[in-house]
N, C-alpha and C positions, 0 to 999 in steps of 0.2 A: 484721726480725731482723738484729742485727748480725751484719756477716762474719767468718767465722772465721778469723786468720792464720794461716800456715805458718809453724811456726821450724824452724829452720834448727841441725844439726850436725855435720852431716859437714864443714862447710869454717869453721872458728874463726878465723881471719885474714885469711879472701876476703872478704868485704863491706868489713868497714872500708878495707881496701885499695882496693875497686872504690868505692867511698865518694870517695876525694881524687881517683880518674881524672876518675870523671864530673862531678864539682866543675870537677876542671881543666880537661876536654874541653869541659865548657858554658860556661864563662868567656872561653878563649884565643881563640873564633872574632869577639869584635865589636868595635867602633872600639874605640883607647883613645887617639886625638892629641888629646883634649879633656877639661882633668882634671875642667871639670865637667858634670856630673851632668844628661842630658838625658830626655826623657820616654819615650824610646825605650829608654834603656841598663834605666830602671826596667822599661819593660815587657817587653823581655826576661824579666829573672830572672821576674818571674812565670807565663813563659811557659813557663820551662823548670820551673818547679815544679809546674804545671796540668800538663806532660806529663807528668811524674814521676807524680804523682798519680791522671792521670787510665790508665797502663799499670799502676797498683799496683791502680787498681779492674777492668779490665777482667779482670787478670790473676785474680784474687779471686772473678770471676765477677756482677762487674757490670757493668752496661750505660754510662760515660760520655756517649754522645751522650743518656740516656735522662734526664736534668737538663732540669727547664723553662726556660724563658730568662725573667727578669724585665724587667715595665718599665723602662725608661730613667729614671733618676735626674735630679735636676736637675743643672747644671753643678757641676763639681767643684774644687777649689784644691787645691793639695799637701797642707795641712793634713788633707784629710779621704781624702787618699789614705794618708797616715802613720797616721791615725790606724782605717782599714780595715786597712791592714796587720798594727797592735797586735791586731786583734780577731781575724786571722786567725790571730796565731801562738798566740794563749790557745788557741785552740780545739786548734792542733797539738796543744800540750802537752798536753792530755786525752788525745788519742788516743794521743800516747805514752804517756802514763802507764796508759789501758787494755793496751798493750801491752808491759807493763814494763820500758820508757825510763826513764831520769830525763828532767825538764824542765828546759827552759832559762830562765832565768829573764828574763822581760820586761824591758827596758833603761826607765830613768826617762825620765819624762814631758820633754818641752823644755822648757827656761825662756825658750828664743828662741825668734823667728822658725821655722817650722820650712819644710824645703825637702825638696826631689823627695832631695837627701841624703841626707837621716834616711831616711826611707822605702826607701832600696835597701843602708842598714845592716841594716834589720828584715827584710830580703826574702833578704841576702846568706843569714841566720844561720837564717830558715824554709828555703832551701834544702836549705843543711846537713843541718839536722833533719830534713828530707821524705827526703834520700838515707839517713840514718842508718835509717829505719823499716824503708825503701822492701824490706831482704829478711824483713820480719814480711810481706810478703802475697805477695808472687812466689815461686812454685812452678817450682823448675828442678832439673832431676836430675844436670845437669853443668856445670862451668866453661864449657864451650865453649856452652850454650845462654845462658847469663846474659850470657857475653861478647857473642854476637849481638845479646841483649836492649838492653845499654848500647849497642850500637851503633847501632842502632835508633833508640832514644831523641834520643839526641846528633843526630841526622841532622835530627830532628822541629824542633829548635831552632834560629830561624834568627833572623838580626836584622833586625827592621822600622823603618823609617824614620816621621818625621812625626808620630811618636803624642805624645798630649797626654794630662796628669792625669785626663779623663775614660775613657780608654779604659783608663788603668791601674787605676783605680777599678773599673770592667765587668768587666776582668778578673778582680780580684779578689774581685767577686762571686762569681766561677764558681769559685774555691779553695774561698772557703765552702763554695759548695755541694757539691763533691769532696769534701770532709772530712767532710759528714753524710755522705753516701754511702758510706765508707768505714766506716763503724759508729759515731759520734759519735752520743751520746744528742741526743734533740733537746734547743732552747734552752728550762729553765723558769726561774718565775720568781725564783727567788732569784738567779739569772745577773744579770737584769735587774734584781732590785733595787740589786744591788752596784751596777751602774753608775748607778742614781738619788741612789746615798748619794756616790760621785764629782761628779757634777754639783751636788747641794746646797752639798759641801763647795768646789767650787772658787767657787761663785756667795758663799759668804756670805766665800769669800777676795779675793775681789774690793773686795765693802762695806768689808771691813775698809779695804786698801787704797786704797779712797777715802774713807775715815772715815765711812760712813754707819754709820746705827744697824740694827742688824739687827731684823727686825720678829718677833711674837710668835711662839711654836708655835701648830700648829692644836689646836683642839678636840677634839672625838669622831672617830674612826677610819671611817672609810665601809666601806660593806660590799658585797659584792655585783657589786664589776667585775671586766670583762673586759677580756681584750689590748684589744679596740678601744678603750672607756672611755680606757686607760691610755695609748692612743696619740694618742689626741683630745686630752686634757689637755697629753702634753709636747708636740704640736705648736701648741698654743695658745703653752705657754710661750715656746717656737723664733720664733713670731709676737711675740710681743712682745717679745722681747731684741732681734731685727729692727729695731723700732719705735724702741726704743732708740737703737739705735746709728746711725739714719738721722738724730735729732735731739740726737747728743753728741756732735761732733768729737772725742773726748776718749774716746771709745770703739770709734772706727770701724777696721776692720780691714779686710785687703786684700781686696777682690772685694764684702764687703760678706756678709749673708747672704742663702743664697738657699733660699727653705724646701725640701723634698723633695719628691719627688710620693709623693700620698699613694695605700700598696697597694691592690686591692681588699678588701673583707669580706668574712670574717671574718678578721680578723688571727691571728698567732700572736705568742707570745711574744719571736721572731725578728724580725717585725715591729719591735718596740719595739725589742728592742736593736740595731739598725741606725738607728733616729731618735736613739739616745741617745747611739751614737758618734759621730753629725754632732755634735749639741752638745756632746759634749765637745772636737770639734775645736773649733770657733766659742768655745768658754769655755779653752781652752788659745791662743788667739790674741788676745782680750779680755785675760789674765794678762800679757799679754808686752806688751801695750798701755798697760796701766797699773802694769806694774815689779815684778810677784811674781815673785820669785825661787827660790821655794820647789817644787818638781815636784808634780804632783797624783800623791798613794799610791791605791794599790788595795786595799782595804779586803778582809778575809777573808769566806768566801762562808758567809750565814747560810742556814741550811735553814727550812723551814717557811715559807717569805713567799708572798703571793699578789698576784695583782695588785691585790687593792683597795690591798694596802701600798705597792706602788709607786705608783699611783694618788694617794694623799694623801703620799707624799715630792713628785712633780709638783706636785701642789697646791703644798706648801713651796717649790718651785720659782718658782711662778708669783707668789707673795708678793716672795721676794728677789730677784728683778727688778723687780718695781715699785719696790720700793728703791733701787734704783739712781743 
């Protein structure tokens, strides 16, 4: 059952205000003799938004230590740390908007290169938003306990040294999973089909850009799959754009791809949309490889899709790559 928030009337000017503190307070304590952008400054902010998050659950009357810890992923590039990120802030915005927030609206896709940068833009601005919720679920009866509260917090955030793209990835797992926890419906499938109608769409903008002919629609519609099916298929496809790109200089990207390790069964819907964010990193670094300049759009979220639908968009998938 989702948790129920506390709002808040007695104090109509205190949060927003305790809002820019805690902003400033979890900011002003880490290096800044270095203007760029290291894997540690990234993992910070995520760090201090996992505490945000994980005192807004506990406070709410859930368990944070009570999160499974998932397998280890395969190695990670910036790429798909940016592009976890994107997935973590969609998901905020739901929760805001269960909690009548407005959302923020997702920043466009990179046309370049993208770096550990981009990614603590996206983290800066999830912050934000985590602090703006943050008194929809904490229950405090005075100024003076809230104030302990942020002090608290701030204290929990410290700066670590030596962390790499992988470990801000990991991290970022565990946001995710803080934000189901916090009463986010789970992921279905029309979630997941959006992002198959993304990957279609950037894979037949790629053909374009290399003037290949795009190949037919499928046939008859399949019937009858599940997550797993739908996860088998786009990892087939994730295999062979691999295969690809190991034999077309002319496509190769930096680190190369490296498949996922694949979850146990029975998958969820969740499942899939974490393989489908890799590839859309890998196909938003394939764009910049061969000179689209054009951002990948996020398409509106159709109701009533199932997984067979995404299942034969994959298919689609698996065709325009052999195109290639």
């Amino acid at each position: 059952m989702p948790l129920t928030p506390v709002r808040y009337h007695r104090w109509p000017l205190f949060f927003p205000l305790m809002t820019g503190i805690v902003f400033f307070l979890t900011w002003s304590c880490h290096p800044a003799d270095n203007p760029e952008v290291m894997p540690s400054d990234v993992y910070h902010v995520v760090d201090a938004i996992n505490t945000q998050l994980s005192f807004m659950l506990a406070t709410s009357g859930g368990n944070p230590n009570s999160i499974v810890v998932r397998p280890l992923p395969a190695p990670r590039q910036p790429r798909h740390v940016v592009q976890k990120a994107r997935e973590v802030m969609l998901k905020l915005q739901r929760l805001r908007t269960l909690n009548g927030l407005p959302e923020t609206p997702l920043p466009l896709f990179s046309t370049t290169e993208t770096t550990l940068g981009d990614s603590k833009k996206i983290l800066d601005q999830i912050l934000h938003d985590v602090l703006d919720l943050r008194h929809k679920f904490i229950e405090s009866e005075s100024i003076e306990n809230i104030i302990n509260i942020d002090n608290k917090v701030t204290n929990f955030v410290a700066f670590t040294k030596d962390k790499t793209p992988m470990d801000i990835y990991l991290n970022l797992q565990h946001t995710n999973d803080l934000l189901d926890a916090l009463g986010l419906p789970k992921t279905m499938p029309n979630d997941v089909y959006r992002l198959a109608v993304m990957i279609n769409h950037d894979l037949e903008t790629i053909l374009i850009a290399r003037h290949r002919i795009l190949p037919p629609t499928l046939g008859s519609p399949s019937r009858g799959k599940v997550p797993d099916d739908t996860y088998a298929q786009g990892y087939q496809v994730l295999d062979r754009l691999r295969a690809k790109l190991n034999n077309d200089k002319n496509l190769s990207i930096r680190g190369g791809i490296v498949l996922p390790n694949r979850p146990q069964p029975p998958l969820t819907p969740g499942d899939v949309l974490d393989l489908e964010n890799n590839m859309l990193a890998e196909l938003g670094a394939i764009k910049t490889k061969v000179g689209v300049t054009a951002p990948t759009t996020i398409p509106p979220l159709i109701h009533g899709k199932t997984p067979s639908d995404v299942f034969d968009l994959m298919t689609r998938a698996e065709a325009l790559v052999d195109a290639l």
